[in-house]
N, C-alpha and C positions, 0 to 999 in steps of 0.2 A: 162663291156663287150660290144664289138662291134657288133649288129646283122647285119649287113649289109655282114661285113667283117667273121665272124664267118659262115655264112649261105653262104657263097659264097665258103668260101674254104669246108666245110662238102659236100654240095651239087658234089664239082668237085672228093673229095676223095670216097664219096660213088660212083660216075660214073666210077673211074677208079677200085674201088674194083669190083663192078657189073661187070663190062666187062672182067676182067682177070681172077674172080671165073668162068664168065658164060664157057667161049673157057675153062679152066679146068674140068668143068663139062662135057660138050659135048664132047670132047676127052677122059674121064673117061668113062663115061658112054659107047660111042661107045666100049669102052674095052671089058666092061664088059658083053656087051650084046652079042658081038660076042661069049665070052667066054660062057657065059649060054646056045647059041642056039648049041654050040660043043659039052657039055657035055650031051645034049639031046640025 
């Protein structure tokens, strides 16, 4: 096993999972919370 080359593409895959869960999150979440201060 190559660490150079394994730790280079893990690192880029986890950057691009983090950034497209995070803007999924915050567009969720925005939903939601709008939704929760409605039903108040």
């Amino acid at each position: 096993m190559n660490n150079k080359i394994s730790s280079t593409h893990l690192s880029r895959y986890a950057y691009v999972y983090l950034r497209q869960s995070t803007s999924y999150q915050v567009e969720y979440n925005r939903e939601s919370t709008q939704r929760q201060y409605a039903e108040r």
